[in-house]
C-alpha positions as CSV (number, residue, x, y, z in Angstrom):
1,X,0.0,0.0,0.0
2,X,2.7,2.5,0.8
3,X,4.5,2.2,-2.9
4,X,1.0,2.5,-4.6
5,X,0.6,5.8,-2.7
6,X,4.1,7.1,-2.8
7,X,3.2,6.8,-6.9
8,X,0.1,8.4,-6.5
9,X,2.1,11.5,-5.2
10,X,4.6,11.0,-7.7
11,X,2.0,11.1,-10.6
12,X,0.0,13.9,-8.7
13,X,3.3,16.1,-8.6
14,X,3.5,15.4,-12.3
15,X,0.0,16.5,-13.4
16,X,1.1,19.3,-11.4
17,X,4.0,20.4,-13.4
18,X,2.4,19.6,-16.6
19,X,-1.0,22.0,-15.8
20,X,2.2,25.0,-14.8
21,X,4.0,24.0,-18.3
22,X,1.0,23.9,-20.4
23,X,0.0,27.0,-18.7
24,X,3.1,28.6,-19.3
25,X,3.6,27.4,-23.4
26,X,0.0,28.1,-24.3
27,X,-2.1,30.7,-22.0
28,X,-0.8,34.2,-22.7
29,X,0.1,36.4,-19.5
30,X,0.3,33.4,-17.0
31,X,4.5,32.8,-16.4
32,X,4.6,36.5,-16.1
33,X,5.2,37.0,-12.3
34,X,2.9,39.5,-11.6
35,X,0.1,36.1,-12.4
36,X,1.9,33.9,-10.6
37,X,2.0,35.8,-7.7
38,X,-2.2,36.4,-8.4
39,X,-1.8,32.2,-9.0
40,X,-0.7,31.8,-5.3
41,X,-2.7,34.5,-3.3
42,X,-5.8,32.6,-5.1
43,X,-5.3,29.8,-3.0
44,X,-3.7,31.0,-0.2
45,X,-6.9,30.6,2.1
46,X,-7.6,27.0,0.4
47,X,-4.4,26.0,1.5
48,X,-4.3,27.5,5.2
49,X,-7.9,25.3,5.4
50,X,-6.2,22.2,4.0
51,X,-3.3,21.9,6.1
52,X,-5.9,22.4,8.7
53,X,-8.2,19.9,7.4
54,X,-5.5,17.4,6.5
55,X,-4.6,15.9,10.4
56,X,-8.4,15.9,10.9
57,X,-8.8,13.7,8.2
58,X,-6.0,11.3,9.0
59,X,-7.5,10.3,12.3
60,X,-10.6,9.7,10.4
61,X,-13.0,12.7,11.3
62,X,-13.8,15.5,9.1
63,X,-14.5,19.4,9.4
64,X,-16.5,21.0,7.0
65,X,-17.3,24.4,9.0
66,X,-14.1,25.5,8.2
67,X,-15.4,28.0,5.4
68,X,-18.5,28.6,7.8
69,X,-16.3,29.8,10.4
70,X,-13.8,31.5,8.0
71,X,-17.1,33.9,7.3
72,X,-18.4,34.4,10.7
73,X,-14.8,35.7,11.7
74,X,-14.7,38.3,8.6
75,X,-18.5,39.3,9.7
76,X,-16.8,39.7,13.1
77,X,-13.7,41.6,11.6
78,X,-16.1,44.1,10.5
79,X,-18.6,45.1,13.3
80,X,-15.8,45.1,15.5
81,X,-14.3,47.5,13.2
82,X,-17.1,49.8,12.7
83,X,-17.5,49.9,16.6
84,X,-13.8,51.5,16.2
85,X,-11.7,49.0,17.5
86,X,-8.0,49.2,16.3
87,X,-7.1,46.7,14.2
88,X,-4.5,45.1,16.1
89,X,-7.0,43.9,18.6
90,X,-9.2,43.2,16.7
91,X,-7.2,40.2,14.8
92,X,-6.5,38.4,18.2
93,X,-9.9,38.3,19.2
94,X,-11.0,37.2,16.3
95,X,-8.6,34.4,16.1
96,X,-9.8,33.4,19.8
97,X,-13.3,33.5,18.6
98,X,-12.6,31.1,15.6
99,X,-10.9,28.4,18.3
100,X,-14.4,29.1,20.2
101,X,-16.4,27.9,17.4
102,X,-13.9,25.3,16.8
103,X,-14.0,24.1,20.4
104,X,-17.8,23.8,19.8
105,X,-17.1,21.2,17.0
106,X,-14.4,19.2,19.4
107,X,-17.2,19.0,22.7
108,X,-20.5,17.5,20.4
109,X,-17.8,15.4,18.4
110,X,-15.3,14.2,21.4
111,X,-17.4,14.4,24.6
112,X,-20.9,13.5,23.3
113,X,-19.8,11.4,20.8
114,X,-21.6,12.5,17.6
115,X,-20.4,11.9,13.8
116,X,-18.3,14.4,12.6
117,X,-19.6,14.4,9.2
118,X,-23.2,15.4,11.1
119,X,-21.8,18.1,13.4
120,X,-19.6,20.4,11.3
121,X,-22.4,20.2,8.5
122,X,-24.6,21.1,11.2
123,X,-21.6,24.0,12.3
124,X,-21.7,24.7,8.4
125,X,-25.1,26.6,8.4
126,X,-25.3,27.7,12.3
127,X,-21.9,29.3,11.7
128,X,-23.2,31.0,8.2
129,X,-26.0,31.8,9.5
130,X,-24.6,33.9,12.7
131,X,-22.1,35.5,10.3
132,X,-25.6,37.2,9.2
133,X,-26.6,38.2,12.7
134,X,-23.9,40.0,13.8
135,X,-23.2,42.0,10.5
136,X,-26.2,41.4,7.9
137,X,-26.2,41.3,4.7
138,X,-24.0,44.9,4.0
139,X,-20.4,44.7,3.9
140,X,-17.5,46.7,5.4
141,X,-14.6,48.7,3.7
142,X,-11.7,50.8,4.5
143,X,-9.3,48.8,6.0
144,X,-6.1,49.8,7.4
145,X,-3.8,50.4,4.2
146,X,-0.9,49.5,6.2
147,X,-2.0,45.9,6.8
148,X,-3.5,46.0,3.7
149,X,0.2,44.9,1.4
150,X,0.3,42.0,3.9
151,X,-2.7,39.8,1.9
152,X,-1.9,41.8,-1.4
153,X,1.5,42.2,-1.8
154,X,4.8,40.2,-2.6
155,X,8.6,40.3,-1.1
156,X,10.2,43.2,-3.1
157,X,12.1,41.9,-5.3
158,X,10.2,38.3,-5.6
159,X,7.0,37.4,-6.7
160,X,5.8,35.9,-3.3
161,X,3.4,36.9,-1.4
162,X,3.7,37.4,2.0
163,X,0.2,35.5,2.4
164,X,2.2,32.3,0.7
165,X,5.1,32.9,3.0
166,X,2.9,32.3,5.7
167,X,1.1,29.1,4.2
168,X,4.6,27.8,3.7
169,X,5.3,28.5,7.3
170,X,2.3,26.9,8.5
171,X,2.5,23.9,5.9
172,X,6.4,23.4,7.2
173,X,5.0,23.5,11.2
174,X,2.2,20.7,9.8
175,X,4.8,18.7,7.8
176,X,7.3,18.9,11.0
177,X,4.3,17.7,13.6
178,X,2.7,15.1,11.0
179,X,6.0,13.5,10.3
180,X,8.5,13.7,12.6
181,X,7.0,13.8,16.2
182,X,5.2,11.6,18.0
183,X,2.0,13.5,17.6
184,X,2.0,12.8,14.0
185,X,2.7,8.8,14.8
186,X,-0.6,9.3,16.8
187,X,-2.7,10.4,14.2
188,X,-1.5,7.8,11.9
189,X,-2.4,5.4,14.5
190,X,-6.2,6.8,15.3
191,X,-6.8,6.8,11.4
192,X,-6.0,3.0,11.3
193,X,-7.4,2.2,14.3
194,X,-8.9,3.9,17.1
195,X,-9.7,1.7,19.9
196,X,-6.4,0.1,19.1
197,X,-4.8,3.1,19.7
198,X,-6.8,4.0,23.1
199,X,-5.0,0.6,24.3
200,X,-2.0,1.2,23.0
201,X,-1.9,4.4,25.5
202,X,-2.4,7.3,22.7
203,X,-5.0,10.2,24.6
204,X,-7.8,9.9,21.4
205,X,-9.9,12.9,22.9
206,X,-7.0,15.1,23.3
207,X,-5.8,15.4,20.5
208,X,-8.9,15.3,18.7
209,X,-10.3,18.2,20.8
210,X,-6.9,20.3,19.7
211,X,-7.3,19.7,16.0
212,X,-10.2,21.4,16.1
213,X,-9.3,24.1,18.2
214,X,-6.2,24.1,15.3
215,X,-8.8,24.2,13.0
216,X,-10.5,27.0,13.7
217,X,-7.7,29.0,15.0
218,X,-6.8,28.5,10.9
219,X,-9.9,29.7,9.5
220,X,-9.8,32.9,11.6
221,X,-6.5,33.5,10.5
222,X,-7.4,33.2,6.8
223,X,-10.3,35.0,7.3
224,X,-8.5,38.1,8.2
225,X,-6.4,37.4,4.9
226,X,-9.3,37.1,2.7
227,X,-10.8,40.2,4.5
228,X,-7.6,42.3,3.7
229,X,-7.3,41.0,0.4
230,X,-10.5,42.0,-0.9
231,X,-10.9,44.7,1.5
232,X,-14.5,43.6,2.4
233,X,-16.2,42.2,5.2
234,X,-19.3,40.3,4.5
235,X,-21.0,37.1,6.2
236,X,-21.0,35.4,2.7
237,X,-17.4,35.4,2.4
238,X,-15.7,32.0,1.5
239,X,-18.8,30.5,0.8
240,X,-18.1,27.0,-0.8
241,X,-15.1,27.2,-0.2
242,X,-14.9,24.1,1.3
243,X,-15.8,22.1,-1.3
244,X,-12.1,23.2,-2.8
245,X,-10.8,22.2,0.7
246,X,-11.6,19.1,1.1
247,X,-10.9,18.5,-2.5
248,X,-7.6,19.4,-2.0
249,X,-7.2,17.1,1.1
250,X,-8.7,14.0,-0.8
251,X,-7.3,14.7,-4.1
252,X,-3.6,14.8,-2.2
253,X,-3.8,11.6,-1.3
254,X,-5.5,11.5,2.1
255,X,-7.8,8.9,2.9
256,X,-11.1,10.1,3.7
257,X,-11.4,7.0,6.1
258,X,-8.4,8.1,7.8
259,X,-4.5,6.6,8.6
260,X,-2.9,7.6,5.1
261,X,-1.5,10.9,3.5
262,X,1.0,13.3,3.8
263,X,1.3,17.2,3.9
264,X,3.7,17.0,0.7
265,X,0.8,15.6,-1.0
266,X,-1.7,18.5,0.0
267,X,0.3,21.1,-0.6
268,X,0.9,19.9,-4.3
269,X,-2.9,19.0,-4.8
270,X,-3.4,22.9,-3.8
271,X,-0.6,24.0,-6.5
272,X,-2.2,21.7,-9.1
273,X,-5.2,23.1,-8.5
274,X,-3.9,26.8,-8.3
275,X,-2.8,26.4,-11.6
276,X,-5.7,24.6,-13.5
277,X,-8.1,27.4,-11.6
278,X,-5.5,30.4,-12.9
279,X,-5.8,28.9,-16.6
280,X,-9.4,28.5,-17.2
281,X,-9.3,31.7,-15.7
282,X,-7.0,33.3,-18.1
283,X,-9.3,31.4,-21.1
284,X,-12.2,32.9,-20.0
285,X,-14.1,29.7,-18.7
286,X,-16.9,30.8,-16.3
287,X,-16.9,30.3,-12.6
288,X,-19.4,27.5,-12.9
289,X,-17.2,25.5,-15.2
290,X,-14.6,26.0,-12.7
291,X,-17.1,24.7,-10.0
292,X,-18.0,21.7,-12.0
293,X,-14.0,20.6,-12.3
294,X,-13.8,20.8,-8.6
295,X,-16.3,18.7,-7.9
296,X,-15.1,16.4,-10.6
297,X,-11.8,16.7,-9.0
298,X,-13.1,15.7,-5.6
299,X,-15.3,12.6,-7.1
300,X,-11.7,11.6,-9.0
301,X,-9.7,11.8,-5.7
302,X,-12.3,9.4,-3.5
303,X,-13.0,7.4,-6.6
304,X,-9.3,6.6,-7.7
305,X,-8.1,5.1,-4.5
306,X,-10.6,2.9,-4.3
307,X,-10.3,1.8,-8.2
308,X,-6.7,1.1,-7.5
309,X,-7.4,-1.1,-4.4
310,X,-9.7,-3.3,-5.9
311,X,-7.3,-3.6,-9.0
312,X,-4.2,-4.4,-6.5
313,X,-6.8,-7.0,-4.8
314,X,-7.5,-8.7,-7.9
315,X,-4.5,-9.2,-9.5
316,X,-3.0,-10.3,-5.9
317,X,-3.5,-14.3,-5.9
318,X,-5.2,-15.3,-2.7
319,X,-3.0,-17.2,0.0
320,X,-1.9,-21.0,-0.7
321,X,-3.7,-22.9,2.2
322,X,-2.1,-24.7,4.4
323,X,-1.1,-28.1,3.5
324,X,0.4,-29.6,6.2
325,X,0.8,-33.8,6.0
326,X,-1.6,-35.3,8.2
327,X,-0.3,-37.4,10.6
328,X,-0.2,-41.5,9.3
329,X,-1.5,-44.5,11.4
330,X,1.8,-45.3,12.6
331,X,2.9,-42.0,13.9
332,X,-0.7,-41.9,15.8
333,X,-0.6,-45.3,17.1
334,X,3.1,-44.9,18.5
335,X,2.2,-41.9,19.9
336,X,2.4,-42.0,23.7
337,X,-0.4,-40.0,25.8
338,X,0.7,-38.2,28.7
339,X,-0.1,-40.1,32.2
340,X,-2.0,-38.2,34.7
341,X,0.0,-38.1,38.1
């Protein structure tokens, strides 16, 4: 199993630099560096969500607020704002309220017990739906232009964003804590198994209760990127986006029933993805078009795995059974009993 999905990265990384090459040969405007630095910003969010999304998955749960939550803290970016509050607290306190809402995910899903999939599709609408009490329908403008160059802007001198430089910080810490600490080995181990892992000594509710807290700590954070970026508050922003998400997550390898995948894989599913969105963009293909290869991207992700497996399964022959002599008269009759004492 591990070769078949160290070549499903290898053939994902490949798509990946063929979508950038064709893009590059054939779509006018999209090496210049002024696009790829639009190319990365696009994502940036996306990619903040998945490397959220991503140890969530592995130990089997899912989180599907995470856009949800991503809009309620831009709806809360902007009353707090029109009430006058500087911007620098505003950004912590919004970050704190994002782990509130993901702490509400962790308690119905850890302590009581319910199905993730239920709960954060349930947290989906409540969320949305709050984002519209506390700021309506309007939307807020005229944030600091000083903080502003943070979500717009690139390095001088480079055509990175400063957004990207902190997805690749944040994708680094993930690759670091998934891979190489014992944290990571724990995840692993709830995604394969987790009552085996509850014997085995590994705190299951712990550290199921702090990916979600991680979780939504995330979203708040790349909701005050997507805030500054398009300078507008609303309750409706990120809508769907985590469709892209968890298409992202799935299509990088990660099993949706949890205990397989890698953040190397996630972060080149969001690049691939980057790119095919920035191309049909630069042709002039409509949103919903771009919509419609998402989803198809997400049904190809769960679909291909499971494809695969059953061709691995077939093609392996079933084990030889045993065949073991049976014993001969002889050997049976000279056989000597044990005497009771």
């Amino acid at each position: 199993m591990r070769e078949r999905f160290l070549n499903w990265q290898t053939v994902l990384f490949v798509l990946c630099v063929a979508v950038l090459a064709f893009g590059a040969t054939s779509t006018p405007g999209f090496a210049q560096p002024d696009n790829i630095s639009f190319l990365l910003l696009d994502y940036s969010e996306v990619a903040l969500l998945a490397f959220a999304m991503l140890p969530i998955v592995l130990t089997g749960e899912i989180d599907l607020s995470v856009a949800s939550v991503l809009g309620f803290c831009s709806a809360l970016t902007g009353t707090l704002w029109n009430a006058g509050m500087s911007f620098e607290m505003i950004v912590p306190l919004v970050v704190v309220a994002g782990i509130v809402l993901g702490s509400v995910n962790a308690v119905l899903i850890v302590r009581f017990g319910l199905p993730s999939l239920a709960v954060t599709i349930g947290t989906l609408g409540l969320y949305r739906g709050l984002a519209y009490v506390v700021l309506g329908d309007g939307a807020v403008t005229g944030f600091p232009a000083n903080y502003r160059p943070l979500a717009t802007d690139s390095i001088p001198g480079t055509f990175l964003p400063y957004a990207t430089l902190l997805v690749i910080v944040v994708g680094a810490i993930a690759a670091v804590v998934v891979h190489y600490t014992p944290v990571g080995r724990a995840l692993y181990a709830i995604g394969l198994g987790e009552q085996t892992a509850r014997f085995s000594g590994i705190r299951v509710d712990r550290i199921k209760m702090s990916l979600y807290l991680v979780s939504g700590g995330l979203a708040a954070l790349a909701s005050v990127i997507f805030t500054l970026r398009y300078n507008s508050a609303r309750a409706d922003n990120g809508n769907g986006l985590e469709l892209a998400v968890v298409a992202a997550v799935l299509l990088g390898g990660v099993s949706i029933f949890g205990g397989r995948g890698t953040v190397f894989g996630v972060a080149t599913a969001v690049l691939l993805m980057a790119g095919l969105r920035n191309v049909l963009f630069l042709g002039d293909v409509s949103n919903e078009i771009q919509n419609v290869i998402t989803g198809l991207l997400l049904i190809v992700s769960v679909l291909v795995p499971v494809v695969v497996g059953a061709l691995s399964r077939r093609r392996t022959p079933p084990p030889a059974a045993s065949e073991s002599p049976l014993p001969d008269s002889d050997s049976v009759e000279g056989a000597r009993l044990p005497q009771p004492h």
